[in-house]
VOGU-3710 file (C-alpha; in Angstrom, 3 decimals, decimal comma):
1> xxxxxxxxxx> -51,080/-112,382/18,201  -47,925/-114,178/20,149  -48,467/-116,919/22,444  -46,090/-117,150/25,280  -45,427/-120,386/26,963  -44,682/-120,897/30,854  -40,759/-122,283/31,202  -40,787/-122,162/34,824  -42,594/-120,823/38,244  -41,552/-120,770/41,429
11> xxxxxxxxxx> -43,029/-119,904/44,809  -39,633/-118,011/46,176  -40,219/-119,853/49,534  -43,045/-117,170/50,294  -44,728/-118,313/53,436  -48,519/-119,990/53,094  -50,923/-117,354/52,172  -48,366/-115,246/51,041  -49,339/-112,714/48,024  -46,691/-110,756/45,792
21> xxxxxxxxxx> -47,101/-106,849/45,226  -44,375/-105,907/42,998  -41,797/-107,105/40,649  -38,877/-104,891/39,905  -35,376/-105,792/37,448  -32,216/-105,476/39,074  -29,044/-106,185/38,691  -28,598/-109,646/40,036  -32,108/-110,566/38,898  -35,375/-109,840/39,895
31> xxxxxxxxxx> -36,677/-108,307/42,707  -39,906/-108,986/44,499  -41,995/-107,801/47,885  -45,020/-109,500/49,015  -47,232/-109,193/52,040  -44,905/-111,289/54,781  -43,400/-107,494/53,933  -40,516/-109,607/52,706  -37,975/-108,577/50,205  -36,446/-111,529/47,694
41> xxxxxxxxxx> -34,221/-111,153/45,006  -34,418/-114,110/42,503  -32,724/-115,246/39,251  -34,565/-114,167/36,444  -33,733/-117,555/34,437  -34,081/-119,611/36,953  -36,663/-118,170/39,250  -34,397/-119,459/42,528  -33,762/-117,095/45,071  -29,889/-115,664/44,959
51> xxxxxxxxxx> -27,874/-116,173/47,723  -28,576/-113,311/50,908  -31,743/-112,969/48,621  -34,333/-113,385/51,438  -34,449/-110,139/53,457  -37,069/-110,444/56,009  -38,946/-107,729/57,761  -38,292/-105,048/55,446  -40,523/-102,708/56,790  -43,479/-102,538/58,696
61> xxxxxxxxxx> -46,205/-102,670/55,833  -44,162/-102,840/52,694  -45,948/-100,640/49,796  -42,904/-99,446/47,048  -40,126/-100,989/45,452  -37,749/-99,312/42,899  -34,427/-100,647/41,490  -31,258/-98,636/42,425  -30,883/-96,242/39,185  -27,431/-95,143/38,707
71> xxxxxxxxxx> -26,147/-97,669/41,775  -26,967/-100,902/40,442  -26,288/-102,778/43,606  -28,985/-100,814/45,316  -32,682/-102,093/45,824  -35,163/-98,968/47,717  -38,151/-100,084/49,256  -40,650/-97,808/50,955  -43,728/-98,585/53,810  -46,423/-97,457/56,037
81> xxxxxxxxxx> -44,352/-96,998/58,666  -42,544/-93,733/56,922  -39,168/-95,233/56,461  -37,441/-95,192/52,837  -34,745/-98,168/53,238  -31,939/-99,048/50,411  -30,345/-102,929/50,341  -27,085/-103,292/49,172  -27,728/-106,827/47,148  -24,073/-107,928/47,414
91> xxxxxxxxxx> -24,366/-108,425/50,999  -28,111/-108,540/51,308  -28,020/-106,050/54,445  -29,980/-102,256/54,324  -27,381/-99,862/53,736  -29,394/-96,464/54,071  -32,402/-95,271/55,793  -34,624/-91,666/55,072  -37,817/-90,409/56,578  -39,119/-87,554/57,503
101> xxxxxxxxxx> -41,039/-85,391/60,695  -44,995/-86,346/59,469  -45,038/-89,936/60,283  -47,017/-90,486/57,475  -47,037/-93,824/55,389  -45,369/-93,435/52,051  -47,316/-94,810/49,024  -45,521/-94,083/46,151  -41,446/-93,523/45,212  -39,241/-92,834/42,825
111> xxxxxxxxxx> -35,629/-93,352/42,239  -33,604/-90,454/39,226  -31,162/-92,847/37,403  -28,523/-90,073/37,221  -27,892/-88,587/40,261  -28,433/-89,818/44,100  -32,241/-88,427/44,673  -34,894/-90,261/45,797  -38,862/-88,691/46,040  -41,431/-90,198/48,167
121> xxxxxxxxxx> -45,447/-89,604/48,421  -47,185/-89,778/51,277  -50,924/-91,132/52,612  -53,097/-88,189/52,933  -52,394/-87,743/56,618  -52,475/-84,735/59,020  -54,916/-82,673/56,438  -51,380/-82,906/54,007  -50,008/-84,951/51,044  -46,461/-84,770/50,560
131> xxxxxxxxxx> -44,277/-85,297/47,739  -40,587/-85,487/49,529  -37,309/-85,079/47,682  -33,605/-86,604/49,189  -30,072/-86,507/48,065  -29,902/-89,975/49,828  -25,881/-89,683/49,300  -25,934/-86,279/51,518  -28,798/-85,664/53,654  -31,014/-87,951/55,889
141> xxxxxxxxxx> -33,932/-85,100/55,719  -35,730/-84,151/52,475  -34,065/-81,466/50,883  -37,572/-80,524/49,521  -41,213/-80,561/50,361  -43,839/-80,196/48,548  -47,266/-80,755/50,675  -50,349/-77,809/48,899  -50,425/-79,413/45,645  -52,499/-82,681/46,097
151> xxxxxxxxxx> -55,436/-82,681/48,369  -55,284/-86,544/48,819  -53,405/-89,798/48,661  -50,586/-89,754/46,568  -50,183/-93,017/44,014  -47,616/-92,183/41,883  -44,095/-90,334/41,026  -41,590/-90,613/38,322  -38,823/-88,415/37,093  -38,615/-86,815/33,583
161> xxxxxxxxxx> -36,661/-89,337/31,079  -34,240/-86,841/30,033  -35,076/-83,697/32,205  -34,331/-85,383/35,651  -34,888/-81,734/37,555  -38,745/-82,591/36,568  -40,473/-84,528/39,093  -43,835/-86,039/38,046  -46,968/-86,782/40,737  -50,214/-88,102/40,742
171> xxxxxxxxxx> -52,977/-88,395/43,518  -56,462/-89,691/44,518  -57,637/-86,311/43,606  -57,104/-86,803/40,231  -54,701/-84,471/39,224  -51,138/-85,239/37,776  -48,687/-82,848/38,588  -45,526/-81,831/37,108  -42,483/-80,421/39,690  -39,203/-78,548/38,451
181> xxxxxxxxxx> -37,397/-80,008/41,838  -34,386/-77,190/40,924  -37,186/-74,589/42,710  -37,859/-74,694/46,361  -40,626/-72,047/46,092  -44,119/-74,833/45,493  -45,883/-72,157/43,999  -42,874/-71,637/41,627  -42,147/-75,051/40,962  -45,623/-76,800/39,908
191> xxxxxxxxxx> -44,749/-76,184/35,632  -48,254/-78,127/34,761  -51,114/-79,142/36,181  -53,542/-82,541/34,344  -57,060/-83,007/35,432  -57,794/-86,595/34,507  -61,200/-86,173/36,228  -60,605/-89,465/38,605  -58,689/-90,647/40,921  -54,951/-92,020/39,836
201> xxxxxxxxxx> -53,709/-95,331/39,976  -50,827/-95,368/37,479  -48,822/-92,165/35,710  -45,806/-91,366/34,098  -44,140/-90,389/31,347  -44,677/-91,787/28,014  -41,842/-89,978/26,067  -40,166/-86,303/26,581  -43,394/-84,975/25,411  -46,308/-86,933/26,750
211> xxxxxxxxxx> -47,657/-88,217/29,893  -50,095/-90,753/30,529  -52,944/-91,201/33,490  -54,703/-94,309/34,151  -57,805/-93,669/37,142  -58,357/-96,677/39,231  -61,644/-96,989/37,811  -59,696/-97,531/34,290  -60,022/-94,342/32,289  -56,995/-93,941/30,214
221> xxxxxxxxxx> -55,547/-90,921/28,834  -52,408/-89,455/27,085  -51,542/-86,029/27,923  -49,336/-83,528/26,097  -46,903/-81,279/28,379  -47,298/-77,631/27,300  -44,511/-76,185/27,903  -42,264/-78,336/26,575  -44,313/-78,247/22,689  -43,692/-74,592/23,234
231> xxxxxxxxxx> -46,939/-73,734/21,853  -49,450/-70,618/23,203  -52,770/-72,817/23,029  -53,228/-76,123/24,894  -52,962/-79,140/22,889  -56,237/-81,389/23,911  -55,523/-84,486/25,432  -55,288/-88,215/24,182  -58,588/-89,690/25,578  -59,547/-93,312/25,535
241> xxxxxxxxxx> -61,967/-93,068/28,140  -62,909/-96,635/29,603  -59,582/-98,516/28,741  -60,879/-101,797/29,004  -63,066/-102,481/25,954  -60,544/-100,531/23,581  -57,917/-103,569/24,806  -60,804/-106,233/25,470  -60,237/-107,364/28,698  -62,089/-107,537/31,846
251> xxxxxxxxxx> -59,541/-105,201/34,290  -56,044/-103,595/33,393  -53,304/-104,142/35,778  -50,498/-101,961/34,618  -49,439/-99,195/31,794  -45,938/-99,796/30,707  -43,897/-96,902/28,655  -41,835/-98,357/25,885  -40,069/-96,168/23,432  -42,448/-93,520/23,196
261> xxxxxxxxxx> -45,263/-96,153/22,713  -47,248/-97,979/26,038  -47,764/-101,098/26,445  -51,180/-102,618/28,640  -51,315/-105,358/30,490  -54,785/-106,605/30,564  -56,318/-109,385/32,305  -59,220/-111,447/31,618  -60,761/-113,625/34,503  -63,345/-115,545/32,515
271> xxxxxxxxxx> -60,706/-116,802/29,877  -58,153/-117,437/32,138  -55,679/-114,873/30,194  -53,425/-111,629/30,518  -52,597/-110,140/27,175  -49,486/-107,562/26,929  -51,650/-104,848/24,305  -48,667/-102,251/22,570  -50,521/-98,969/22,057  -48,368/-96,710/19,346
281> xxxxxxxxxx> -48,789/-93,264/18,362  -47,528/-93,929/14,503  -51,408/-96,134/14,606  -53,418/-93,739/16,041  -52,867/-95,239/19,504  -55,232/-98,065/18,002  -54,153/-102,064/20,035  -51,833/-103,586/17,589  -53,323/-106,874/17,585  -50,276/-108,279/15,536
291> xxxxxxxxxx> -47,517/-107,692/18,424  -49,872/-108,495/20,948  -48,567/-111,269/23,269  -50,828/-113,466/25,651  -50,142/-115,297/28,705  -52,389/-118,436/28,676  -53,839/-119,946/31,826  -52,834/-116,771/33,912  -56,070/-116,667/36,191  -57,115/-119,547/38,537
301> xxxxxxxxxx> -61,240/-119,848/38,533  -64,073/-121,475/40,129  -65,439/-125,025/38,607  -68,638/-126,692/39,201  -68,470/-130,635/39,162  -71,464/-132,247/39,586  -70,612/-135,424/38,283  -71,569/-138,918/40,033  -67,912/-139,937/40,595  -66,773/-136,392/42,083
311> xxxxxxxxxx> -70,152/-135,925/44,014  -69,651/-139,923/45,594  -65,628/-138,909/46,204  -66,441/-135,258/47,799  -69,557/-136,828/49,269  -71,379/-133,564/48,350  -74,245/-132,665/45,788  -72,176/-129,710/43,828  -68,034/-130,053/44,490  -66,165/-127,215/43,780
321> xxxxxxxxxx> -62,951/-126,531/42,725  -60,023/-124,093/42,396  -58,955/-124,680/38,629  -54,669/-123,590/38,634  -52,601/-124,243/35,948  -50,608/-127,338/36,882  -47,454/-125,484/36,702  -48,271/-123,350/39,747  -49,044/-126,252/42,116  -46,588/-126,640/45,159
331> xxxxxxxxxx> -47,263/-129,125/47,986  -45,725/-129,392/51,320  -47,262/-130,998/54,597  -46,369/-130,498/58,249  -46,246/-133,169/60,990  -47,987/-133,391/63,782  -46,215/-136,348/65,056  -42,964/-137,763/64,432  -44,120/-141,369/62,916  -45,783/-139,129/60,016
341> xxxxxxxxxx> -44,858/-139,017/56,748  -45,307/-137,238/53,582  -46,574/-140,382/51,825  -48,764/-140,917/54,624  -50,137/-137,104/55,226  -51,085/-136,629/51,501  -52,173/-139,841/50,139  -52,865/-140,515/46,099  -55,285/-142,753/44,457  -55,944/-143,948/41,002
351> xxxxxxxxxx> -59,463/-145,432/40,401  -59,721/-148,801/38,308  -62,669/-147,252/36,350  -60,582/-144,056/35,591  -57,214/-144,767/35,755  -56,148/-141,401/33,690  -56,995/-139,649/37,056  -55,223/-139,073/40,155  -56,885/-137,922/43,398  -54,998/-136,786/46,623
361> xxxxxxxxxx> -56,717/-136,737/49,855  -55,577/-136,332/53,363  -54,716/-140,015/54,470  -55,626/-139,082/58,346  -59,069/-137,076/57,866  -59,873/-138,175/54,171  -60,455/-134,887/53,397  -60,381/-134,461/49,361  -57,927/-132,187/48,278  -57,010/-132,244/45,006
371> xxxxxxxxxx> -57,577/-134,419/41,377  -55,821/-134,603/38,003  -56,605/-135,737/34,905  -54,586/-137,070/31,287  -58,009/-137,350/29,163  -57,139/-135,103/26,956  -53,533/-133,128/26,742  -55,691/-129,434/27,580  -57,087/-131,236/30,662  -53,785/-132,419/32,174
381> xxxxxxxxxx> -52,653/-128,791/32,103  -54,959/-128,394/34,907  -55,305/-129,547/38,368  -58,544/-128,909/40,436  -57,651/-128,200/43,948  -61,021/-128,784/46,400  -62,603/-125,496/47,711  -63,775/-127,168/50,503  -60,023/-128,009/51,976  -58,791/-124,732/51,957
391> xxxxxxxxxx> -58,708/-122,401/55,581  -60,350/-119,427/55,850  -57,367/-117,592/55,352  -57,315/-118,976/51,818  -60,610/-118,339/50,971  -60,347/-114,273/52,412  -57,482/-114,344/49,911  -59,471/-115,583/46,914  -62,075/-113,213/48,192  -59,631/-110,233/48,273
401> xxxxxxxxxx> -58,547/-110,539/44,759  -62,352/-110,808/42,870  -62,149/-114,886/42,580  -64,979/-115,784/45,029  -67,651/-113,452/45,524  -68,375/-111,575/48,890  -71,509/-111,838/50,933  -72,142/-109,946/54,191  -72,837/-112,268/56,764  -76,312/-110,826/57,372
411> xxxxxxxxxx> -77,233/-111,156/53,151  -75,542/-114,981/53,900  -77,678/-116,006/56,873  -80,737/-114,836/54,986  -79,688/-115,719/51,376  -79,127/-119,544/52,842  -81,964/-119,687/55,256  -84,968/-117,403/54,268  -85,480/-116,467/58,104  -85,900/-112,888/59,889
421> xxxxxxxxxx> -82,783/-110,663/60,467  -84,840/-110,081/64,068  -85,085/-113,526/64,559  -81,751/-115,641/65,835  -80,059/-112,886/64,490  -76,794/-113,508/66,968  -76,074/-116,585/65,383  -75,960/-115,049/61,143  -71,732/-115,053/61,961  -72,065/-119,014/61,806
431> xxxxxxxxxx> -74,063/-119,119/59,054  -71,697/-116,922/57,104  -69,650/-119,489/55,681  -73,158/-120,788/54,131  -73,268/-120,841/50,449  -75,998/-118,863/49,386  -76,194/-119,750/45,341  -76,295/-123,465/45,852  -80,284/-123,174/46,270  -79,909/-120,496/43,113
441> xxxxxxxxxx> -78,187/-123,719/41,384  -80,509/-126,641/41,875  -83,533/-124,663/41,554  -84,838/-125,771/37,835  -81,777/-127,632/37,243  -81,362/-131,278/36,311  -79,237/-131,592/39,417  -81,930/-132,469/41,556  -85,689/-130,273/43,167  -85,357/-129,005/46,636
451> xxxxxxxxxx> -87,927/-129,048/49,347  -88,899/-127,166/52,215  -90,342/-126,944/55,135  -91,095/-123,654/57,521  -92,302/-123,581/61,189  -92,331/-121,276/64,046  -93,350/-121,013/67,673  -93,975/-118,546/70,280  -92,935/-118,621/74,049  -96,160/-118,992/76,585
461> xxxxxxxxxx> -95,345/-115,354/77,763  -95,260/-113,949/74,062  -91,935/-112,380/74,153  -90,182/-114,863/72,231  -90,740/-116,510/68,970  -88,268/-118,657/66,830  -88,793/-119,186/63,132  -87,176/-121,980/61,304  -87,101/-123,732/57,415  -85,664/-127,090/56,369
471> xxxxxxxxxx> -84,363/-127,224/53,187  -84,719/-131,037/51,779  -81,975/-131,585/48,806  -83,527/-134,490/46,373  -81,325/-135,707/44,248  -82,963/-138,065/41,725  -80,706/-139,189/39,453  -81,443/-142,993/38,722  -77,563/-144,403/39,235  -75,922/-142,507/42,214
481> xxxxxxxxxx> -78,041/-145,691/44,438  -79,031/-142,836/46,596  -83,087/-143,288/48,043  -85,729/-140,811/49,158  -86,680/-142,994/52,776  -85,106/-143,137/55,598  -82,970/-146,219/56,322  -82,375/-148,060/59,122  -78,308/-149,447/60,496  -79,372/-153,195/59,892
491> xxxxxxxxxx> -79,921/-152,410/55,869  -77,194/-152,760/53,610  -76,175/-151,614/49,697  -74,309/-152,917/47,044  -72,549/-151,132/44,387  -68,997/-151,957/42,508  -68,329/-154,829/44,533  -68,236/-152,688/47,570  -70,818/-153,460/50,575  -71,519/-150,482/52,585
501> xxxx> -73,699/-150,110/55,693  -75,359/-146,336/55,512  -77,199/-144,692/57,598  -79,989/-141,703/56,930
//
């Protein structure tokens, strides 16, 4: 196995909360739309944006992008709102727009490297899914339509490597279809017809001869096209079933033809890794461990700290954290006033008793927002940025993409409290952002014993009753100076040379 090692990253000036959805190679670099529905063209050694390489507002819900083909000054990018749109990169200004009559959103595209057409799928919309076909060089209108050969969404189309007539599509109803595009009849031109049995995230062709399907719920296959081999009888698929444990990883994110062989990018969570698996048919289609490469550190995760000196600098009983490679931290503050400065918005501090750490916080709230550490040279790869300082934009984010778990805010509200759904049931939204696996934690843990305490009470007339519990958090470790009685403002403790009045 091959270790790769990170030479650079860059945030291409995405706006906060900003997410990428596809990478494509161009001509001046790389190109890249996210969810601002931005395009950017960037450098591919230097990971800076090119100049005119910001192109904002590309469409209205940005879903495809495909390089140019044959015109290698040309980036297409397709959307929801049923516009195909082609950038000329030397002047960074759209050069061509095609749609169509349905007003459907288009979810998939595909660009034939040798001539000037251009096929689009559409959403399952209007009881029709369409697979469209342009000469974007002669005609505004598609030239063809396919819409009775997919029931459902369509995911994915790519032309024929060296038969460009041939037209490949595949759908949420789980077949992949193959088009001759030369035949305006439908019935005439569907040539072959795969049932992968689930619905289609990722198809195409692996060589002249084979196709591959890869359902969303990650069953992998390799299919042979029948009437290219010429023979009578069908040739049985290639079927891996359940692609994950064949690669050993915990999701796939892409299937990448490479010279007849395929190469699968698969992505670990737990270990923090995304390993590039080559698949080739001269082993059987058996993982060739050898020319396997890995990405290290390619997942952020969620770290539990319960430590004295990061529960006394989060003041909490369990901080957590959002563990990112170091590389991938950017920081930038905004003022709210003109006498503020960076230095003074995100403050840093080194304590004397561990000065191989480094702590920002916010120097107006003192909200905790991030720590480093040099103990050991793994450990300053890392920075831990706090959970707790992030919006809730962030957070939906993290959500979105598997990294924190999701709770309804009904399971929250009881998970956290123990009460009634019937009872104070209007108020479970604010008790959403409650974590409900922090009493899962302590319970018979060192951490600490819990303790609690229910009540209720019923209105004179009987129509109302409110329930409540208190949940008493104990922590009884001997040195964190921390007591079980209440305290009164007059009393004072020491600790470290530091004098502190508290108050219980």
């Amino acid at each position: 196995m091959k270790i790769a090692s990170l030479i650079g990253s860059s945030s291409l000036s995405l706006p906060k909360s900003s997410y990428i959805y596809s990478l494509q190679p161009v001509s001046e670099g790389i190109a890249a739309i996210s969810s601002d529905d931005s395009l950017r063209i960037f450098d591919r050694e230097t990971l800076q944006l090119i100049s005119n390489g910001v192109l904002v507002g590309a469409h209205e819900g940005v879903t495809c992008l495909r390089n140019g083909g044959n015109e290698n000054h040309l980036v297409w990018t397709a959307g929801r709102d049923s516009t195909l749109k082609g950038w000329d990169m030397r002047t960074g200004k759209k050069t061509l727009e095609l749609g169509d009559r349905r007003d459907a959103p288009y979810l998939s595209l595909a660009v034939d490297p040798n001539t000037s057409r251009i096929a689009a799928g559409t959403e399952f919309c209007h009881s029709q899914a369409a697979v469209l076909l342009w000469d974007y060089r002669a005609e505004k209108e598609p030239i063809l339509e396919y819409v009775d050969s997919h029931n459902d969404d369509i995911t994915e189309l790519a032309f024929h490597p060296t038969i460009t007539s041939h037209l490949l599509s595949g759908s949420t109803d789980g077949l992949v279809n193959i088009y001759n595009t030369n035949v305006q009849d439908e019935d005439d031109a569907l040539i072959e017809v795969m049932n992968h049995g689930a619905s289609i995230s990722h198809a195409g062709f692996v060589s002249e001869k084979l196709v591959y399907a890869l359902s969303h719920d990650e069953v992998f296959s390799i299919y042979h096209i029948d009437y290219i081999n010429n023979r009578a009888e069908d040739i049985p698929p290639i079927v891996f079933g359940n692609l994950r444990p064949i690669v050993s990883c915990e999701y796939i994110i892409d299937v990448i033809p490479l010279d007849g062989s395929v190469i699968v990018g698969a992505g670990t969570h737990s270990k923090h890794q995304v390993d590039l698996v080559p698949l080739h048919p001269a082993s059987q289609w058996t993982p060739d461990w050898n020319e396997t490469v890995r990405l290290k550190n390619a997942h952020v995760q969620i770290f539990f700290d319960d430590s004295s000196d990061q529960r006394r600098a989060h003041s909490s009983p369990l901080p957590t954290f959002l563990r990112v490679p170091l590389a991938w931290l950017h920081s930038s503050t905004y003022a709210f006033y003109p006498d503020e400065t960076h230095s003074s918005i995100r403050r840093a501090f080194t304590p004397r008793h561990a000065p191989q750490t480094k702590r920002h916080f916010c120097g107006f709230c003192g909200t905790p927002l991030s720590w480093w550490s040099e103990k050991s040279k793994e450990e300053a790869e890392w920075v831990y940025v706090s959970l707790s300082s992030l919006g809730s934009e962030s957070m939906s984010i993290l959500s979105d993409v598997g990294v924190l778990p999701t709770v309804e805010a009904g399971e929250a509200y009881e998970a956290s409290r123990g009460v009634t759904k019937d009872v104070l049931k209007n108020d479970a939204y604010i008790e959403s952002q409650a974590e409900p696996w922090f009493e899962e934690i302590i319970e018979g843990s060192e951490l600490g014993r819990l303790r609690r305490r229910r009540g209720g009470k019923t209105s004179a007339d009987g129509n109302t009753r409110v329930e409540w519990e208190i949940v008493d958090f104990n922590d009884e470790e001997g040195d964190t100076g921390i007591g079980t009685g209440k305290r009164k403002i007059g009393e004072f403790e020491e600790g470290g040379g530091v004098v502190m009045r508290s108050r219980h």
